[in-house]
TORVOBA-911338 format. One line per field, with one value per residue: chain; residue in three letters; x, y negated, z negated of N, C-alpha, C, CB in turn. Coordinates in nm, 4 decimals. Glycine has a CB too. Layout:
BEGIN
c [A | ...] .
r [ALA | ...] .
n.east [X | ...] .
n.north [Y | ...] .
n.up [Z | ...] .
ca.east [X | ...] .
ca.north [Y | ...] .
ca.up [Z | ...] .
c.east [X | ...] .
c.north [Y | ...] .
c.up [Z | ...] .
cb.east [X | ...] .
cb.north [Y | ...] .
cb.up [Z | ...] .
END
This chain:
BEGIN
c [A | A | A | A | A | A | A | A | A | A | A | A | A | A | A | A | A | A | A | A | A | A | A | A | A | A | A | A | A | A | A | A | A | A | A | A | A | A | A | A] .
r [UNK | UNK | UNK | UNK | UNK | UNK | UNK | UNK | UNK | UNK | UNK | UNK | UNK | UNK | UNK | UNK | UNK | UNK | UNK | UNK | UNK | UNK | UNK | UNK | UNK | UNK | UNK | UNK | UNK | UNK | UNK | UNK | UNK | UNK | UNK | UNK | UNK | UNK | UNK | UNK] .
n.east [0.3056 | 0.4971 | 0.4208 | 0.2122 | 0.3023 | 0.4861 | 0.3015 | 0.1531 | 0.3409 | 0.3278 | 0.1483 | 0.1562 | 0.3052 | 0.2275 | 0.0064 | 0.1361 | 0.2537 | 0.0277 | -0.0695 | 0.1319 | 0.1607 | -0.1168 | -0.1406 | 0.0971 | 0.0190 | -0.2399 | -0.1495 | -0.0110 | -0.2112 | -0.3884 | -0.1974 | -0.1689 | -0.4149 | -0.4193 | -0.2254 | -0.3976 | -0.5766 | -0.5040 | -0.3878 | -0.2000] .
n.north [2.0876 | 1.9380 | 1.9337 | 1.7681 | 1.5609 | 1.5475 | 1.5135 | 1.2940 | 1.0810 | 1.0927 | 1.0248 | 0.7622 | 0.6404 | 0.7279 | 0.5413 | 0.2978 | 0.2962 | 0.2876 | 0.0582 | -0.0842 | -0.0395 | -0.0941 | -0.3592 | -0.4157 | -0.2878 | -0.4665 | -0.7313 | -0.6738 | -0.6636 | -0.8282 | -1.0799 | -0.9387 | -0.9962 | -1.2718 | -1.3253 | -1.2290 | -1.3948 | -1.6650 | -1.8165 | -1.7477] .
n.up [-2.1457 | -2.0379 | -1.7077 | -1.7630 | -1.7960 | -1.5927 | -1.4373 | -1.4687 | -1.4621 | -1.1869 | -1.0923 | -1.1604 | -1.0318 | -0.8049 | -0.7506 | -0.7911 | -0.5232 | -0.3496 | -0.4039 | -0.3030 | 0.0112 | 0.1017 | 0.0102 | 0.2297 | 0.4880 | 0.4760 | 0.5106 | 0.7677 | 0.9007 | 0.9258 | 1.0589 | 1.3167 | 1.3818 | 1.3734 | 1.5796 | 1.8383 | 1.7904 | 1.8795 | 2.1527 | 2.3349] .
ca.east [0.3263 | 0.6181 | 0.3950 | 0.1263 | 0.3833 | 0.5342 | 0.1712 | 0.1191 | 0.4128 | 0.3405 | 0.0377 | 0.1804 | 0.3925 | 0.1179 | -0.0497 | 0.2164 | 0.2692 | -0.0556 | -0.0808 | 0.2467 | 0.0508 | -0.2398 | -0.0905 | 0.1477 | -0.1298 | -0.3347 | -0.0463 | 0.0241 | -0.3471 | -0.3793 | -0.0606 | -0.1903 | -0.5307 | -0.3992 | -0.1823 | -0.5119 | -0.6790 | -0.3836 | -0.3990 | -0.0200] .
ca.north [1.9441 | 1.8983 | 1.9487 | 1.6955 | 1.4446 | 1.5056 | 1.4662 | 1.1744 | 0.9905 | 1.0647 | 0.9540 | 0.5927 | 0.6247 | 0.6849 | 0.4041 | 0.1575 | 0.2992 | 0.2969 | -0.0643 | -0.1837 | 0.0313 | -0.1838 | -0.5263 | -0.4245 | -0.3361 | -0.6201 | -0.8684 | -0.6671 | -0.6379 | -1.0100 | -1.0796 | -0.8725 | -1.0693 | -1.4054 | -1.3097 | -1.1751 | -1.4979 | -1.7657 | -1.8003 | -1.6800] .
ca.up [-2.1731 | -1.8896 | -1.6014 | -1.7463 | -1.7894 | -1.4922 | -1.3168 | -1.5215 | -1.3779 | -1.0454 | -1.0537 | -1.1478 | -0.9232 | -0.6325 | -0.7617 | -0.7088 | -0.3962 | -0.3009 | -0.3800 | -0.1981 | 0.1410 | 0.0805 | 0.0661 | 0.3047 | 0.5814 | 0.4840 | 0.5402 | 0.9058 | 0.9896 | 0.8905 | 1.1461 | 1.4474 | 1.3728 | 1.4355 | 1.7118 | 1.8854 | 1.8493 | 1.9706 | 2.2711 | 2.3828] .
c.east [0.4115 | 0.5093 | 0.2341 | 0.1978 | 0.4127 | 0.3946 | 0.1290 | 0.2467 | 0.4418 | 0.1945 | 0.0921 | 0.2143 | 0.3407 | 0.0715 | 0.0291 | 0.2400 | 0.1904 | -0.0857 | 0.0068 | 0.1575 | -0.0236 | -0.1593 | -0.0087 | 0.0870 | -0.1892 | -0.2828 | -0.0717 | -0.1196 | -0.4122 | -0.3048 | -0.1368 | -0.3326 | -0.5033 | -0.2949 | -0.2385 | -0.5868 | -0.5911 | -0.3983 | -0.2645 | -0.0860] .
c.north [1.8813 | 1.8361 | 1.8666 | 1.5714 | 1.4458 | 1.4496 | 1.2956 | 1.0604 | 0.9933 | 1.0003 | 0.7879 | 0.5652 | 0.6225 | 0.6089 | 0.3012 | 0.1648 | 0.2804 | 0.1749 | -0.1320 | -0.1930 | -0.0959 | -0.3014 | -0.4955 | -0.4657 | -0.4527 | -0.7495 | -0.8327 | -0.6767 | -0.7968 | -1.0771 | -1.0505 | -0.9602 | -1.1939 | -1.3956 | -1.2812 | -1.3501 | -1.6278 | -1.7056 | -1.7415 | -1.5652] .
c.up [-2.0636 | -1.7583 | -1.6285 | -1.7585 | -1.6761 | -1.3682 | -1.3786 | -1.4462 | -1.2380 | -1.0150 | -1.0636 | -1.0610 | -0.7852 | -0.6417 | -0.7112 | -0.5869 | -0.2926 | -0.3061 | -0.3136 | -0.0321 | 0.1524 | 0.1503 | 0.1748 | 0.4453 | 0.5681 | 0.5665 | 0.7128 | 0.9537 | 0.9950 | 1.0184 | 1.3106 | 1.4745 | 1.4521 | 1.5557 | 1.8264 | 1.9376 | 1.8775 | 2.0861 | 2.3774 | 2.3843] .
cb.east [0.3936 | 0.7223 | 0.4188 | 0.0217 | 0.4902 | 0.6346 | -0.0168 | 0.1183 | 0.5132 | 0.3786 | -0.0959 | 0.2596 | 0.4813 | 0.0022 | -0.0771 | 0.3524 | 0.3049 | -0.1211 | -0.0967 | 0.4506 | -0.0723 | -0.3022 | 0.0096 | 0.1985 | -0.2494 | -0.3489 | 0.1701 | 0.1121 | -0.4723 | -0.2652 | 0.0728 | -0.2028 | -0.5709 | -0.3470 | -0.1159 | -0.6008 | -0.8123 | -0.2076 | -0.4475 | 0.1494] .
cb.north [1.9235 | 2.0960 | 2.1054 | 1.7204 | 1.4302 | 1.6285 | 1.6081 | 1.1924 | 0.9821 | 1.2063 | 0.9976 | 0.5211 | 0.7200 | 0.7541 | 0.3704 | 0.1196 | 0.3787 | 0.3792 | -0.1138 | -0.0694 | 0.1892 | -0.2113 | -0.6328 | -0.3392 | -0.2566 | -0.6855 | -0.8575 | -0.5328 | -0.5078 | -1.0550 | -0.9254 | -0.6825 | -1.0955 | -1.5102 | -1.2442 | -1.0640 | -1.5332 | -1.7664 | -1.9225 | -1.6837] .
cb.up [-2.3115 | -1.8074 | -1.5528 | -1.8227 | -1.8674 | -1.4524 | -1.3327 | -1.7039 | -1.4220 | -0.9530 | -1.1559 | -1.2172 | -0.9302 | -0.5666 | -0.8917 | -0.7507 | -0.3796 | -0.3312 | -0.4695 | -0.1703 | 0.0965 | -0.0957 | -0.0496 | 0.2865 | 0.5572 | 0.3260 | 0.4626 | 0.9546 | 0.9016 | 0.7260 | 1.0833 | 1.4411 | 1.2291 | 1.3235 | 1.7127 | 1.7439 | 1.7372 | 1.9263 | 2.2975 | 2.2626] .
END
């Protein structure tokens, strides 16, 4: 029972992490995008 709980709250826990990642990238890959197409 321990060691499905404890997998069970890591899994949440990669989830949220795995969604911060995400948006994070998105935002910087978003960023590097429009710095690409300005002309500076």
């Amino acid at each position: 029972m321990a060691i499905t709980d404890k997998m069970g709250k890591n899994s949440r826990l990669s989830v949220k992490i795995q969604t911060f990642w995400t948006r994070f990238y998105g935002q910087m890959l978003q960023k590097t995008a429009f710095v690409r197409k300005s002309p500076s």
